[in-house]
Backbone as ProteinMPNN parsed JSONL, in Angstrom:
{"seq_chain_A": "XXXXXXXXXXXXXXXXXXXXXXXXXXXXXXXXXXXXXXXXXXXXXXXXXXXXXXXXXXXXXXXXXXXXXXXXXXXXXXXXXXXXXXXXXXXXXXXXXXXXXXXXXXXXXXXXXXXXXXXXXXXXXXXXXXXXXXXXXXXXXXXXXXXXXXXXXXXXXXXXXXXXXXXXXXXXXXXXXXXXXXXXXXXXXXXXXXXXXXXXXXXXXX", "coords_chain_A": {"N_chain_A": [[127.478, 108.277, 71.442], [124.621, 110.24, 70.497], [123.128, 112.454, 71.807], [119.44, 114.776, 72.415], [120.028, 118.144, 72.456], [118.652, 120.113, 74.309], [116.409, 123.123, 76.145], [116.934, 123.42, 78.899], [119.354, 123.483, 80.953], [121.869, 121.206, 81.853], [124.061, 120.058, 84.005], [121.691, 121.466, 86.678], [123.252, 122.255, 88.577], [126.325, 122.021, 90.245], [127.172, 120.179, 91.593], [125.836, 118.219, 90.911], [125.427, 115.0, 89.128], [125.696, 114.941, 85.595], [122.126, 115.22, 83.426], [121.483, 112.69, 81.802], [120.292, 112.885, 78.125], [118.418, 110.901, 76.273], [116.049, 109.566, 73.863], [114.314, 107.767, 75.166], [113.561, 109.102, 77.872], [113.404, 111.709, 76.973], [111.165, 112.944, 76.36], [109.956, 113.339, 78.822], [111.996, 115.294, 79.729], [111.053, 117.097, 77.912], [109.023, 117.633, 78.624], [108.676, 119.04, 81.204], [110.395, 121.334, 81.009], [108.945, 123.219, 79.305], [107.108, 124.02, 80.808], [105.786, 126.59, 81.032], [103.355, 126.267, 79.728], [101.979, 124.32, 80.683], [98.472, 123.182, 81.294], [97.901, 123.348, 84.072], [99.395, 124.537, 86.61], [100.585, 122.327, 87.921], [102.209, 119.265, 87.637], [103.327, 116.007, 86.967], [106.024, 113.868, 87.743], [107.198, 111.114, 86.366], [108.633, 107.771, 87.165], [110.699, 104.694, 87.114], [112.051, 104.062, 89.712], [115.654, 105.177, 90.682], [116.164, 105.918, 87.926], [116.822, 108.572, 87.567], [114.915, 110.268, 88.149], [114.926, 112.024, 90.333], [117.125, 113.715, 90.328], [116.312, 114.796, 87.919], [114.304, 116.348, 88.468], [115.425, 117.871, 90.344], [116.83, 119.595, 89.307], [114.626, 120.768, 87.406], [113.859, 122.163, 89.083], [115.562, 123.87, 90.196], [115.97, 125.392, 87.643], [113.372, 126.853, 87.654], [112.069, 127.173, 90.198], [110.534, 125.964, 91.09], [108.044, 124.202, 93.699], [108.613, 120.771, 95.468], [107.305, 117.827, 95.695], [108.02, 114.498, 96.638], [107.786, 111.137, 95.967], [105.231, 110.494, 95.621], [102.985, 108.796, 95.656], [102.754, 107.938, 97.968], [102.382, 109.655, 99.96], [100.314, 111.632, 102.046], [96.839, 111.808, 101.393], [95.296, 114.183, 101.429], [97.248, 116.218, 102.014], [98.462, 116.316, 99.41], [96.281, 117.341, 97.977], [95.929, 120.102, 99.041], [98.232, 121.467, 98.753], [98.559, 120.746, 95.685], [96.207, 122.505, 95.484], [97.758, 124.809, 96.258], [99.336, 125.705, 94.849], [98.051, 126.203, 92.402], [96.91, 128.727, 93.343], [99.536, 130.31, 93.864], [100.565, 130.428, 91.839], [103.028, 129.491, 90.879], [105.081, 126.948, 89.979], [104.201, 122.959, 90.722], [105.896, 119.89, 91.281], [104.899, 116.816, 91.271], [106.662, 113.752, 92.114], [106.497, 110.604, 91.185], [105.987, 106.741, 91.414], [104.669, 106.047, 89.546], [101.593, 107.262, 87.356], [98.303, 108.102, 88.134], [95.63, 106.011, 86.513], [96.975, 104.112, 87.663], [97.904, 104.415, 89.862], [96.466, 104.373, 93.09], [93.761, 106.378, 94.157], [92.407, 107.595, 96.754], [90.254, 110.032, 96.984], [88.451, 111.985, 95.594], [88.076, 114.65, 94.848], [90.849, 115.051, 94.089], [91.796, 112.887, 93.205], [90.171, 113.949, 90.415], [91.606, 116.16, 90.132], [94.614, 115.203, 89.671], [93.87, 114.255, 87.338], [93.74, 115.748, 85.527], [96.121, 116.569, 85.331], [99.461, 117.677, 83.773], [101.886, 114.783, 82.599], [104.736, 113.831, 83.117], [106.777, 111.335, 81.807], [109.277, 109.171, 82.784], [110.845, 106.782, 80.521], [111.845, 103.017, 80.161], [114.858, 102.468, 80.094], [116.597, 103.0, 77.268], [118.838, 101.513, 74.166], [120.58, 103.785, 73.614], [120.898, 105.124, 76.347], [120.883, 102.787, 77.781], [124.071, 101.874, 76.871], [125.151, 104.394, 77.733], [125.008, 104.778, 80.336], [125.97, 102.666, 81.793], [129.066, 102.948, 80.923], [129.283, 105.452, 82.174], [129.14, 104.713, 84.559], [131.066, 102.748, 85.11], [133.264, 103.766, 84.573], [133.128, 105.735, 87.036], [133.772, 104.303, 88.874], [136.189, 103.29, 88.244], [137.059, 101.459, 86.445], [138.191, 99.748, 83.878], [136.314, 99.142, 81.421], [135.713, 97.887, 77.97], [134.689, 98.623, 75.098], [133.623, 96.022, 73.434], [132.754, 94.656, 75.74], [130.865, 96.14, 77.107], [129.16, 96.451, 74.968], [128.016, 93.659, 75.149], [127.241, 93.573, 77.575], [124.965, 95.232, 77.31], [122.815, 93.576, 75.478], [122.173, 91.31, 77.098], [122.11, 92.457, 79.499], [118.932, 93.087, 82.426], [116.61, 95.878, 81.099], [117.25, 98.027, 82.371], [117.168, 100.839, 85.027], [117.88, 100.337, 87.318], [119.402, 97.286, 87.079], [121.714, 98.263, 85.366], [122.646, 99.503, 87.618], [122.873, 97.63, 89.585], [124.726, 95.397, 88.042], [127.319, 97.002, 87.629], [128.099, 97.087, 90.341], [128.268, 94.395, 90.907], [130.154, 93.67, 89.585], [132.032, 95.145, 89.948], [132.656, 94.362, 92.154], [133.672, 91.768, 92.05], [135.94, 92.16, 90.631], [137.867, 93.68, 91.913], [138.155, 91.457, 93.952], [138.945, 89.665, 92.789], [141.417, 90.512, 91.366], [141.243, 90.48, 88.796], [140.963, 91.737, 85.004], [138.193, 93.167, 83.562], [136.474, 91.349, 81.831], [134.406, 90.036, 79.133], [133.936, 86.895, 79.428], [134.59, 86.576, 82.262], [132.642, 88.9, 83.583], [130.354, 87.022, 81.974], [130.548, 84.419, 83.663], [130.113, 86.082, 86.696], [128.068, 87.468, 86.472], [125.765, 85.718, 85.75], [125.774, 83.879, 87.839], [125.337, 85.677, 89.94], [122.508, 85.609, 89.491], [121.794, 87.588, 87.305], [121.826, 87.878, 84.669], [120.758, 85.215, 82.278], [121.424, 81.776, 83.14], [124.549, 80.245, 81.682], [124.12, 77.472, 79.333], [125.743, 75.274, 79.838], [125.745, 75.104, 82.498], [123.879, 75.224, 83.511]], "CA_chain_A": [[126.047, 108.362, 71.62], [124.364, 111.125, 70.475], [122.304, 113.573, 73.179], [119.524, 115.499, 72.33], [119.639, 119.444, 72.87], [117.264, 120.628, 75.296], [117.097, 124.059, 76.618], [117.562, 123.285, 80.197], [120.503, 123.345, 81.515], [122.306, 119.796, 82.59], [122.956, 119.806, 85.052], [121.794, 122.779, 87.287], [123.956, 122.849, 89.822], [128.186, 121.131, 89.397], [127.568, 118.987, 92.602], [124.963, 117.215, 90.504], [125.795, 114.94, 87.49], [124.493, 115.209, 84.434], [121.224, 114.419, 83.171], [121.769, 112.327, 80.296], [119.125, 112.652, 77.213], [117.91, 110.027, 74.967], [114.207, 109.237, 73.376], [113.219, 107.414, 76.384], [113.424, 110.195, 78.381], [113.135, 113.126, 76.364], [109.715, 113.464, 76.21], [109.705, 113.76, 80.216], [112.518, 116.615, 79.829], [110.26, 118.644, 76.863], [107.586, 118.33, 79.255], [109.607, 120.013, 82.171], [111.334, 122.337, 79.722], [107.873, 123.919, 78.901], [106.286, 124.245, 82.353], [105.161, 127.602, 81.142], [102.567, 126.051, 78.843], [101.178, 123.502, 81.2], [97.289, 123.809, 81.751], [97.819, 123.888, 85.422], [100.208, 124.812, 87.792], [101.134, 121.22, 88.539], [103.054, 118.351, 86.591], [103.53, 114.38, 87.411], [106.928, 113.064, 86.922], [106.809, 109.488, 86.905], [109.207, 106.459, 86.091], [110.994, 103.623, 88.183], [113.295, 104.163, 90.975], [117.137, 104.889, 90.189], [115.952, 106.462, 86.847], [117.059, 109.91, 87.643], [114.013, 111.014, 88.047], [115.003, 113.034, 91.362], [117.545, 114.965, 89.52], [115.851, 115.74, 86.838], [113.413, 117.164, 89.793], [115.978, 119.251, 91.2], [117.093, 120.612, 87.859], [113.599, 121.762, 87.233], [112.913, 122.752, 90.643], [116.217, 124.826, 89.672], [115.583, 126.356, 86.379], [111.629, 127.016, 87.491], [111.356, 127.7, 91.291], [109.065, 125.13, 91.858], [107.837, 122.928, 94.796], [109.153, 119.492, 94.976], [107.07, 116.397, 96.305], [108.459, 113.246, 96.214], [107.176, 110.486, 96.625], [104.248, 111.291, 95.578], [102.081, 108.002, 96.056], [103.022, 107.544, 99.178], [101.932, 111.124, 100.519], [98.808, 112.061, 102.369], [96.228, 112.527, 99.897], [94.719, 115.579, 102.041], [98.613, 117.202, 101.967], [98.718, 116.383, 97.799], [95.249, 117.885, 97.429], [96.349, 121.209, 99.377], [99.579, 121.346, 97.716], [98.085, 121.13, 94.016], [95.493, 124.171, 94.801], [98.389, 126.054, 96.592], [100.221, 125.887, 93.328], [97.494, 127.145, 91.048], [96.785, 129.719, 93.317], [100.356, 131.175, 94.229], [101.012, 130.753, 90.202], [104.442, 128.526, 91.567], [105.127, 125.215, 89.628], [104.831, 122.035, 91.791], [106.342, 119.042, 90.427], [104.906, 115.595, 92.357], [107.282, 112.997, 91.262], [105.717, 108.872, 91.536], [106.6, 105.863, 90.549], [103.296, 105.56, 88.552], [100.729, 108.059, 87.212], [96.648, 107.696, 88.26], [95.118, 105.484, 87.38], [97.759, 103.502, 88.41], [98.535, 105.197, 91.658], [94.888, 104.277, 93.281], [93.666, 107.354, 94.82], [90.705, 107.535, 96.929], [89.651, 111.345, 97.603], [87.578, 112.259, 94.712], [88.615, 116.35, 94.457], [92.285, 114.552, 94.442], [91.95, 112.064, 91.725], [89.979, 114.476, 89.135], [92.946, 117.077, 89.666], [95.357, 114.844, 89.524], [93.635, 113.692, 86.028], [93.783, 117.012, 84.612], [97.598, 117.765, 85.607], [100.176, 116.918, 82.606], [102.433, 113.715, 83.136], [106.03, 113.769, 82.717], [107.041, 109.937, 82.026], [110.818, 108.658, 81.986], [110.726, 105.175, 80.159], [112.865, 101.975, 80.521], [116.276, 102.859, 79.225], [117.09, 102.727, 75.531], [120.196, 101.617, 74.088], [121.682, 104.703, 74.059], [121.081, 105.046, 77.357], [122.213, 102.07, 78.644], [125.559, 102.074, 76.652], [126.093, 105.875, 78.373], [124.92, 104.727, 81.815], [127.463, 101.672, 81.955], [129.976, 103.663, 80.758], [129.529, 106.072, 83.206], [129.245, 104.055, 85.959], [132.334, 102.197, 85.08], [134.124, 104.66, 85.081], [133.158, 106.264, 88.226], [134.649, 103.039, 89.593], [137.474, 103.596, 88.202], [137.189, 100.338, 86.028], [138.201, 99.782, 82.314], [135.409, 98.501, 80.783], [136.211, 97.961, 76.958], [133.291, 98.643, 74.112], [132.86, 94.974, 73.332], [132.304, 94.316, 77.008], [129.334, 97.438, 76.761], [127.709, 95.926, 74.148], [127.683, 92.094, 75.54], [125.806, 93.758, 78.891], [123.639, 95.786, 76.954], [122.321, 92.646, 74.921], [122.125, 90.646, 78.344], [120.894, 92.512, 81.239], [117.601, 93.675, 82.17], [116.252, 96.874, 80.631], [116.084, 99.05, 83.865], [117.979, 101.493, 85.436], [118.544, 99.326, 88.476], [120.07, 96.604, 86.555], [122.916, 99.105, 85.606], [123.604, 99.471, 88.931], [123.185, 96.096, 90.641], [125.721, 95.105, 87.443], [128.452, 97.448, 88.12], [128.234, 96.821, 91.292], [128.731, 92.65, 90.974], [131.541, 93.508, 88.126], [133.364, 96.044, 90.755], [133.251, 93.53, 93.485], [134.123, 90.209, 91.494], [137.216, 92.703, 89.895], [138.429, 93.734, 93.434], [137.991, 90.171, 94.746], [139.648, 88.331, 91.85], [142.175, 91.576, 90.935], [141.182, 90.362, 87.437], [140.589, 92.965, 84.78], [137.015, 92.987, 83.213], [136.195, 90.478, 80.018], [133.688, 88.928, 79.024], [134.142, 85.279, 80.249], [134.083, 87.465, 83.987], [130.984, 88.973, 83.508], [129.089, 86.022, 82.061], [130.476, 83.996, 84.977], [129.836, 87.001, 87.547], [126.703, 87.993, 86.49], [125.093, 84.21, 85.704], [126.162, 83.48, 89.383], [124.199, 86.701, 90.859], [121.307, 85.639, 88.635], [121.362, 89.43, 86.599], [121.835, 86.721, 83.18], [120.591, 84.094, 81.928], [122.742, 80.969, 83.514], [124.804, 79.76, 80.145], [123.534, 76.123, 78.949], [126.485, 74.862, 80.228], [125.958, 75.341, 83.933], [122.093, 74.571, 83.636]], "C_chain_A": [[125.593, 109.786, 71.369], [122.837, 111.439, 70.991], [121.201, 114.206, 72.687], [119.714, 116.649, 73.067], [118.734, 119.848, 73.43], [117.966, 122.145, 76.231], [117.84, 124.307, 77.895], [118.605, 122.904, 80.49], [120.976, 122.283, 81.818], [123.58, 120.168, 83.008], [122.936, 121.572, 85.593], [122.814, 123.17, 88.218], [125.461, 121.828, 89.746], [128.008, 120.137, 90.37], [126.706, 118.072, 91.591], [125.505, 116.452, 89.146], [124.983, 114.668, 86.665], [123.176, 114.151, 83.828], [121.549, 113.449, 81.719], [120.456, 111.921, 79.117], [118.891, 112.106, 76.445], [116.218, 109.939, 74.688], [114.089, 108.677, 74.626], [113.342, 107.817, 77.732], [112.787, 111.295, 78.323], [111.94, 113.628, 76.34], [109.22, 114.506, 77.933], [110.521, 115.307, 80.291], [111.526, 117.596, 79.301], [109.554, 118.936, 78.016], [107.785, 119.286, 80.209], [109.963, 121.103, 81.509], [110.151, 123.297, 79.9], [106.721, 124.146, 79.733], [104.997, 125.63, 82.054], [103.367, 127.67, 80.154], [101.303, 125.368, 79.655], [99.559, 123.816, 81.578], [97.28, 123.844, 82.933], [98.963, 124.248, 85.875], [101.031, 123.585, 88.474], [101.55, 120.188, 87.042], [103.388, 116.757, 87.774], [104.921, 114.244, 87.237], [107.241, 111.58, 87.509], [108.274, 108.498, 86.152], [109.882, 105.772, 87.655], [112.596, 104.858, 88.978], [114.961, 103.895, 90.243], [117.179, 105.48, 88.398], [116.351, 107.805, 86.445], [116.141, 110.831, 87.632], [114.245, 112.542, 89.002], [115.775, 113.904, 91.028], [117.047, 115.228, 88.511], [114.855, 116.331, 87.345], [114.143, 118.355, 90.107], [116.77, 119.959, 90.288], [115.824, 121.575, 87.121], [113.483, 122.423, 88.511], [114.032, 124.134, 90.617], [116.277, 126.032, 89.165], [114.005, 127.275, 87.013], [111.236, 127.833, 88.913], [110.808, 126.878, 91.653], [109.241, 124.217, 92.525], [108.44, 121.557, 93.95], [108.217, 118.238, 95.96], [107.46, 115.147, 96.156], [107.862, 112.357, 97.228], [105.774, 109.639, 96.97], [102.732, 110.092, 96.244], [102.089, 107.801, 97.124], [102.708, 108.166, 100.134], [100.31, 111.168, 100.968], [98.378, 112.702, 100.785], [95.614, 113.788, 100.399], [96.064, 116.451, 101.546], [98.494, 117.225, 100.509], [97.577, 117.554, 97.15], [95.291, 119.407, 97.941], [97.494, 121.83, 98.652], [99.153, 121.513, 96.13], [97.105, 122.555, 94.483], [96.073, 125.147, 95.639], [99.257, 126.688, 95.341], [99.401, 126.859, 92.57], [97.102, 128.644, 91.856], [98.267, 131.014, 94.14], [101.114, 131.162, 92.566], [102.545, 129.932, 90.681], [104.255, 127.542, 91.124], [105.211, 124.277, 90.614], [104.456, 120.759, 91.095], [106.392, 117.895, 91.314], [105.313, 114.482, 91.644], [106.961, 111.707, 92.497], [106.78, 108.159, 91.276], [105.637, 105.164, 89.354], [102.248, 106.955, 88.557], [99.123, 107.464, 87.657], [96.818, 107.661, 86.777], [95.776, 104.033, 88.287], [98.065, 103.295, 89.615], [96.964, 105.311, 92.165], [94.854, 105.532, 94.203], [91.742, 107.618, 95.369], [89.554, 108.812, 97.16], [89.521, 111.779, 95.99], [87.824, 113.857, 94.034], [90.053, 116.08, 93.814], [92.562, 114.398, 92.995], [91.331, 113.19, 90.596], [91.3, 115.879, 89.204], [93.817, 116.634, 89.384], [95.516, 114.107, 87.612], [93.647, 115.116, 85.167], [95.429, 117.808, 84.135], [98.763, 116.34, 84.493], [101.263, 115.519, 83.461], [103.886, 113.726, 82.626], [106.994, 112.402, 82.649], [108.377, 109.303, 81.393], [110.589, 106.985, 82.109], [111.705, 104.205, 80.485], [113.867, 102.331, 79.523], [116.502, 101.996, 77.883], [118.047, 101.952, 75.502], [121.488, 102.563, 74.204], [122.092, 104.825, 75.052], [121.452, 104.385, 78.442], [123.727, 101.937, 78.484], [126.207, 103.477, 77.989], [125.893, 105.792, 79.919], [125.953, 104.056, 82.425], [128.537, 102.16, 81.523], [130.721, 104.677, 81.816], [129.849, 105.805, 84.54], [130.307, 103.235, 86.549], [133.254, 103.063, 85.095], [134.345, 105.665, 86.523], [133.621, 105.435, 89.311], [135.719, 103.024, 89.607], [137.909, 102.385, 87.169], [137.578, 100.367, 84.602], [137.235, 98.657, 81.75], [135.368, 98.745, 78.957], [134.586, 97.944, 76.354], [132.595, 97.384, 73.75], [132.049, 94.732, 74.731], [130.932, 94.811, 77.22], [128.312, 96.711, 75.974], [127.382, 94.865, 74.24], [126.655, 92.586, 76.518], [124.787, 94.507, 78.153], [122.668, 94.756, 76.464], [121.712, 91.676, 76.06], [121.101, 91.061, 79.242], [119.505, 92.921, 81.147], [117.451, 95.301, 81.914], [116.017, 98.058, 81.213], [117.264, 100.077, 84.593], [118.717, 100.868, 86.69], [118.877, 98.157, 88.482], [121.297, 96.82, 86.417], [123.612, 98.661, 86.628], [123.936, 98.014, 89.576], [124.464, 95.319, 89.536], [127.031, 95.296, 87.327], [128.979, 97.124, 89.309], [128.867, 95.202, 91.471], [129.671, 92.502, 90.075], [132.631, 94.116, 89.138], [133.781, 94.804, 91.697], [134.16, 92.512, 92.933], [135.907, 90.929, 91.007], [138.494, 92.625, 90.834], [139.166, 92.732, 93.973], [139.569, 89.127, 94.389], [141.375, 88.868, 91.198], [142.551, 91.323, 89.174], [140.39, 91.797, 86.496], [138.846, 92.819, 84.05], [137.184, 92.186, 82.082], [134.97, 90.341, 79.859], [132.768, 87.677, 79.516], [133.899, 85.905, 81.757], [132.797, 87.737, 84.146], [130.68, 88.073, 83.193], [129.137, 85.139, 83.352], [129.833, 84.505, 86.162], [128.213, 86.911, 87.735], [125.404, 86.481, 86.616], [125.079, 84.246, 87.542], [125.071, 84.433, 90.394], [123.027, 87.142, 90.466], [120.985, 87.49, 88.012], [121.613, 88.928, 85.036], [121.285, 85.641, 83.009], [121.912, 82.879, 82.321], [123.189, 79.912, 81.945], [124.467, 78.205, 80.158], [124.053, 75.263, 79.608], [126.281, 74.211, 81.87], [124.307, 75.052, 83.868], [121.762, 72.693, 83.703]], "O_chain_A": [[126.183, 110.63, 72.044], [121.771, 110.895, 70.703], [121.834, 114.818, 71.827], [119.636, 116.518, 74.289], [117.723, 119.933, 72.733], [119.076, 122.367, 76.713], [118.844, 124.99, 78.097], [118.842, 121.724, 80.232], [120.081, 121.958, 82.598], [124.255, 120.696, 82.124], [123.641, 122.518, 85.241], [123.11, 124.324, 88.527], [125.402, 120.832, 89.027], [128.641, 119.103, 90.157], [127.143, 116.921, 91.589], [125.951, 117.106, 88.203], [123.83, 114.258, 86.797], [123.138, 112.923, 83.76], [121.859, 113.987, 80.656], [119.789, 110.891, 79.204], [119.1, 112.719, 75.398], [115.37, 110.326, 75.492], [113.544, 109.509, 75.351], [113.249, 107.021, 78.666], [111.975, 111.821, 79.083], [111.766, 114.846, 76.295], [108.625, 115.558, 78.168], [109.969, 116.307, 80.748], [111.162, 118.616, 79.885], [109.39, 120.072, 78.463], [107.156, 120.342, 80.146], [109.27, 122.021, 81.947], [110.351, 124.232, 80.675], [105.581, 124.415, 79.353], [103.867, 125.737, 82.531], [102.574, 128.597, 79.986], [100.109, 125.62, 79.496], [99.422, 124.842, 82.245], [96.371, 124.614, 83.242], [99.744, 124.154, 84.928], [101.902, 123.733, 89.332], [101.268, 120.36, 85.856], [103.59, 116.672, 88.985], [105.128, 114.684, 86.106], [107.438, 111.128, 88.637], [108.732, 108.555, 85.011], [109.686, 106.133, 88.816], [113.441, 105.734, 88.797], [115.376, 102.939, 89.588], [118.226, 105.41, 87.754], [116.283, 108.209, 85.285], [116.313, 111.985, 87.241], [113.938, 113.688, 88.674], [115.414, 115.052, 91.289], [117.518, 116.269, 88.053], [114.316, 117.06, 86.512], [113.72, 119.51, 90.149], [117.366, 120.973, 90.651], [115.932, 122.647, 86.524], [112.754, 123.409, 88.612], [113.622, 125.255, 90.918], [116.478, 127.154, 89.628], [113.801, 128.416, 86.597], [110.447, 128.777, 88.969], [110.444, 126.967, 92.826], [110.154, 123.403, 92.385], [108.648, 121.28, 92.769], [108.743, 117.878, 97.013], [106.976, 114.691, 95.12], [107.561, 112.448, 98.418], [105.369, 108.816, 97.792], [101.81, 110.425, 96.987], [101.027, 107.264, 97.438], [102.651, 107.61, 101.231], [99.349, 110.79, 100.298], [98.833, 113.354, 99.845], [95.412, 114.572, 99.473], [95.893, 117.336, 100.708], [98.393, 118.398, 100.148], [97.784, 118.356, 96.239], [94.615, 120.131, 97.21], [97.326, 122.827, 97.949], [99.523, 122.503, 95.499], [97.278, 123.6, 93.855], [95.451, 126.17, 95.926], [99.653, 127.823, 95.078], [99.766, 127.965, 92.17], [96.985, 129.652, 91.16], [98.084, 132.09, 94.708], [102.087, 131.855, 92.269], [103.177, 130.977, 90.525], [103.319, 126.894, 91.592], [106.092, 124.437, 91.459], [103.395, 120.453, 90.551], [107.37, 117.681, 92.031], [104.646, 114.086, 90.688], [107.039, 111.645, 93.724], [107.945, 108.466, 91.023], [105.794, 104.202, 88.603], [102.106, 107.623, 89.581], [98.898, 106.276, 87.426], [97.454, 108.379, 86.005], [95.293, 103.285, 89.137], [98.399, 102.296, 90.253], [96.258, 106.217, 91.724], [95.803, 105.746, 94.957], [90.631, 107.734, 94.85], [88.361, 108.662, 97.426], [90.525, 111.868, 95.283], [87.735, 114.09, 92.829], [90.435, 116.915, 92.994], [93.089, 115.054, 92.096], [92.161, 113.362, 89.703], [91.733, 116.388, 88.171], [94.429, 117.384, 88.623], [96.47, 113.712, 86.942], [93.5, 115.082, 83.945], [95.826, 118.706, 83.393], [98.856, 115.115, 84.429], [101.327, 115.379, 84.682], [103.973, 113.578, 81.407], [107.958, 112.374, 83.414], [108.634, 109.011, 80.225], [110.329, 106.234, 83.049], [112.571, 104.655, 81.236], [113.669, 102.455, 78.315], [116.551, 100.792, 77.627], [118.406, 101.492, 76.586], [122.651, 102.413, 74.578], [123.305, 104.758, 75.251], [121.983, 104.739, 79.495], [124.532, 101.887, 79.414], [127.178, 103.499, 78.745], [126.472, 106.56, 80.689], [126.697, 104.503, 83.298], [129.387, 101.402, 81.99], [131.888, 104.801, 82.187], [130.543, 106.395, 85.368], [130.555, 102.989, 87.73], [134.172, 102.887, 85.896], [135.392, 106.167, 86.932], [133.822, 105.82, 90.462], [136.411, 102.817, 90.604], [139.124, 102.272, 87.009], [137.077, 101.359, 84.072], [137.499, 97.456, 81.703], [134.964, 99.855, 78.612], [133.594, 97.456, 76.896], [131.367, 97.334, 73.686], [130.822, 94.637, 74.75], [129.981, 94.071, 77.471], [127.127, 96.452, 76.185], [126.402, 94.586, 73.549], [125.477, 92.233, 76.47], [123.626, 94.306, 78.51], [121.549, 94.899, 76.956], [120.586, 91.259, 75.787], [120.019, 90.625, 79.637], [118.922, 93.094, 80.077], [118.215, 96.013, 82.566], [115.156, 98.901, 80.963], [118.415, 99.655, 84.475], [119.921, 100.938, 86.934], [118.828, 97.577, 89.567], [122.14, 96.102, 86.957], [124.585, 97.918, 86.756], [125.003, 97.514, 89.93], [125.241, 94.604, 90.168], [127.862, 94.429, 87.058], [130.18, 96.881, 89.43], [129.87, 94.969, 92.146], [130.065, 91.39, 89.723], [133.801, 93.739, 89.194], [134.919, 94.391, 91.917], [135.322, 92.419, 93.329], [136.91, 90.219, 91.069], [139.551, 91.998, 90.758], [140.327, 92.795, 94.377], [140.461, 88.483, 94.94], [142.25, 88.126, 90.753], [143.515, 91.693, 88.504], [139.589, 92.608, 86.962], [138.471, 91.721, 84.462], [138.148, 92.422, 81.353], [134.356, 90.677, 80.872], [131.587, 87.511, 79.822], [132.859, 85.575, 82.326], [131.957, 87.033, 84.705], [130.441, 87.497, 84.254], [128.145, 85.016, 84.071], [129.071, 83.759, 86.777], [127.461, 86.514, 88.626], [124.462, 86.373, 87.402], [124.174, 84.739, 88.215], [124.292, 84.048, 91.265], [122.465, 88.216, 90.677], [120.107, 88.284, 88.35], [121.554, 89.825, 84.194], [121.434, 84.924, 83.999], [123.071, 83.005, 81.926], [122.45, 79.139, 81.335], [124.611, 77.711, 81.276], [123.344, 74.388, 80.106], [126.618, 73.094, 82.262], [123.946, 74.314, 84.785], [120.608, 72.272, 83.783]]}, "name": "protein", "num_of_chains": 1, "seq": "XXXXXXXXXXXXXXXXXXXXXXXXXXXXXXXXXXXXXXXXXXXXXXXXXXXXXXXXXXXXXXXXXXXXXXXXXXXXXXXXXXXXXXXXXXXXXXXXXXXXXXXXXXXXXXXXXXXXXXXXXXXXXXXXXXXXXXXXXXXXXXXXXXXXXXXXXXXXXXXXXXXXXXXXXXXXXXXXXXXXXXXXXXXXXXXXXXXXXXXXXXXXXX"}
């Protein structure tokens, strides 16, 4: 799979592991990357849960210095709206990471919402192919599992498109492996996965 280059560092710190960069990401890194451009002092970073959004938070928050909110919809909107004009006026990046950008994220304090419409958006998308091949890869291996390349590219074709698919997949491949002390195939997964509805159930079994 090939990565791009970005100047920031992956990861910042060795306890953390690495960010991994493809197009439906990358855009969210540039935007981080280039903090120093931003018209304000503040930045969105938005995408689903289990996406890596939070490290790629604490890799900017790293490289940059800057505040970290998480959470962000979920936060007093008085605390968000203090917080954005402590930023612009201590010149300090602060990076409020969602799971959705306004106007998505309904916001009812009026000073709130038009700052929050002015401040750039940093948005990691539903995982590519690249990115799912290198996520399942990774994740299988941090199991400790041998997961063979055909096997990779049957779940990529299969599961759902999401970062928390990945996981809930490894997860029902480690157990069933464990269980059964069978090694990964195929025929396992479609059984496995059919069974813990994360597939389509084959014709067969319908």
């Amino acid at each position: 799979m090939s990565q791009i280059a970005l100047p920031l560092a992956w990861p910042a710190d060795p306890r953390d592991d690495e960010f991994l960069v493809t197009p439906s990401n990358a855009r969210a890194a540039q935007v981080l990357d280039h903090w120093a451009t931003w018209p304000v002092r503040t930045a969105l970073l938005v995408g689903p849960r289990k996406s890596g959004r939070s490290l790629l938070a604490r890799i900017f928050a790293a490289k940059s210095g800057a505040a970290i909110i998480d959470d962000g919809q979920a936060r007093d909107e008085e605390e968000l709206f203090h917080a954005w004009n402590r930023a612009q006026a201590d010149r300090r990046p602060l990076l409020i990471v969602a799971d959705r950008a306004p106007p998505d994220w309904s916001i009812t304090l009026p000073d709130l919402r038009s700052r929050l419409g002015a401040t750039p958006v940093a948005e990691i998308g539903a995982p590519d192919d690249a990115l799912m091949h290198a996520l399942l890869e990774r994740k299988f291996a941090q199991r400790g599992l041998d997961a063979r390349p055909d096997l990779i590219e049957w779940l990529v074709a299969r599961i759902e498109r999401s970062h928390l698919a990945v996981i809930r997949t490894v997860d029902a491949l480690d157990q069933e492996a464990m269980e059964s002390r069978k090694r990964l195939t195929i025929p396992l997964a479609r059984t496995t996965l059919a069974a813990a509805a994360l597939i389509p159930q084959p014709p067969e079994a319908q």
